[in-house]
C-alpha positions as CSV (number, residue, x, y, z in Angstrom):
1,X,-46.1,46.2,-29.0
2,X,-43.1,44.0,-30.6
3,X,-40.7,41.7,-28.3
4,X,-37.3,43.2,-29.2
5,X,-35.4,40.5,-31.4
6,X,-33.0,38.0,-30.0
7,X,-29.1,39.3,-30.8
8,X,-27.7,37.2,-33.9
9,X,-25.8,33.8,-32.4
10,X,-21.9,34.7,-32.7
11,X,-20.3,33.0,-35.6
12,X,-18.2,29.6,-34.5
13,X,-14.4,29.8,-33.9
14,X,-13.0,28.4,-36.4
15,X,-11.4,25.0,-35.8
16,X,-7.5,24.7,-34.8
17,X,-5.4,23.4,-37.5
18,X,-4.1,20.6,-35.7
19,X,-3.1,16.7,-36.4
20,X,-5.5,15.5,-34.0
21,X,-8.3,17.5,-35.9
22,X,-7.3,16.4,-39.8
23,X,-9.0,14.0,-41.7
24,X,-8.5,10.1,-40.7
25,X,-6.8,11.2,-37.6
26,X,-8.3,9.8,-34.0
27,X,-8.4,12.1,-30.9
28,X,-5.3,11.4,-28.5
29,X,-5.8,9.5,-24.9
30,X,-5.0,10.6,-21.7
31,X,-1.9,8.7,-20.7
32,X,-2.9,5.9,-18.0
33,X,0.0,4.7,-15.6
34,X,-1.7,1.8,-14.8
35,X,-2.2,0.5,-18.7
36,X,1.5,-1.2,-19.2
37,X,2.5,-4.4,-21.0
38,X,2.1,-7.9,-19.1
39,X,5.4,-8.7,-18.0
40,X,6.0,-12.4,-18.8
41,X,6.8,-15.0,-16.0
42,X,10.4,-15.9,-17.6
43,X,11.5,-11.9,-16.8
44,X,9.9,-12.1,-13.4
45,X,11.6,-15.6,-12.5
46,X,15.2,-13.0,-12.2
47,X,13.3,-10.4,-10.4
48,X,11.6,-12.3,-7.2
49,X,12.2,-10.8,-3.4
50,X,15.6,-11.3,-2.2
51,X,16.8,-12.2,-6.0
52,X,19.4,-9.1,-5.3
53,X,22.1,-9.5,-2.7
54,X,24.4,-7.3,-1.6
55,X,27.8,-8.1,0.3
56,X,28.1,-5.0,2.0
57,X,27.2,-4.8,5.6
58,X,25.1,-7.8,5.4
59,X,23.7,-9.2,9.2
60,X,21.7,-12.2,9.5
61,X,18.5,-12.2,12.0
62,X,17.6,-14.9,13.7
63,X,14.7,-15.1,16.3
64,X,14.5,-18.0,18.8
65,X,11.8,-17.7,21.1
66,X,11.3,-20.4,23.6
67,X,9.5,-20.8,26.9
68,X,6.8,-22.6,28.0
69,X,4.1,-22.4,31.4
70,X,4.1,-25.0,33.7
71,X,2.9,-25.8,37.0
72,X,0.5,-22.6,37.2
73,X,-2.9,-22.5,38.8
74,X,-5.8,-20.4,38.0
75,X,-8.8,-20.9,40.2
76,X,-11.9,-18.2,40.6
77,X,-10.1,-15.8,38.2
78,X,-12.0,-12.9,36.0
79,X,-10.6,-12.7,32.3
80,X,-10.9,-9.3,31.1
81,X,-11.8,-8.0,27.6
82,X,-9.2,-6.2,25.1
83,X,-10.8,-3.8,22.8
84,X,-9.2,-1.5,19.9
85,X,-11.2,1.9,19.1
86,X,-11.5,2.7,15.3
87,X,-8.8,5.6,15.7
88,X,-6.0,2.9,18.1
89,X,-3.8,3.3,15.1
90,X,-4.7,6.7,14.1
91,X,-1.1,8.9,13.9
92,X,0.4,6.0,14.2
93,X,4.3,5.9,12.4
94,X,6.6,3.1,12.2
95,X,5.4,-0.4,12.4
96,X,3.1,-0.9,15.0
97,X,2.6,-3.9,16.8
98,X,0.1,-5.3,19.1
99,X,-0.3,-8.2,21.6
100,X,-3.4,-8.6,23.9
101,X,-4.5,-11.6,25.7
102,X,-7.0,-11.9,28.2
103,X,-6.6,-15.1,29.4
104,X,-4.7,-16.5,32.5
105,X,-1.1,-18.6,32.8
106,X,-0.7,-17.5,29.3
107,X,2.6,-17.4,28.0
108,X,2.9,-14.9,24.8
109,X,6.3,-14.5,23.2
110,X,6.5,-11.9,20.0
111,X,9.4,-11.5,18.0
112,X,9.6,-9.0,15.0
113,X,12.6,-8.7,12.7
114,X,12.1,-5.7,10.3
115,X,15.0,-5.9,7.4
116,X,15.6,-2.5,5.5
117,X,17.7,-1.4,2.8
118,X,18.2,2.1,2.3
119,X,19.6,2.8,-1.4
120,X,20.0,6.5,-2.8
121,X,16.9,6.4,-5.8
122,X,18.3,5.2,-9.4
């Protein structure tokens, strides 16, 4: 008995006629976003944070916290512990902010000033 004979490999495709396949020519790259030109220090001098200003509607925040403790007693007190889980911020939205102390005759004063401008896209 004979093993039956192994079909006949198909014939290959024959190759596109394209610029990318003709002699001399190199194989196109995927375009990467994050391959750009170096942007010289001169051009970025003109583009720093808060180089634009605009005189519409323009409100200056100031923040002056002041206080102080004085004259407090702590005697025979327990500080506590302050603990964040690994999912405290989880869903958070916004700007969160937190403040935690655990000691005693503690003054803590916080301030946050959050400046936004809202411009329809260019």
């Amino acid at each position: 008995m004979t093993a039956p004979e192994a079909p006949a490999a198909a014939p290959a495709a024959p190759a596109a006629a394209t610029a990318a396949n003709a002699p001399g020519a190199t194989a196109q790259q995927p375009h990467d976003p994050l391959a750009a030109a170096v942007i010289e220090d001169s051009q970025l001098n003109n583009a720093r944070g808060g180089a634009e200003s605009v005189n519409a509607n323009v409100t200056l925040n100031t923040n002056t916290s002041s206080g102080n403790v004085t004259g407090n007693v702590a005697t025979n007190l327990t500080t506590g512990s302050n603990n964040l889980s690994d999912s405290a911020f989880s869903n958070s939205a916004g700007v969160p902010i937190v403040i935690q102390n655990t000691g005693n005759n503690v003054l803590i004063q916080n301030s946050t000033i959050l400046n936004l401008q809202l411009a329809a896209p260019k």
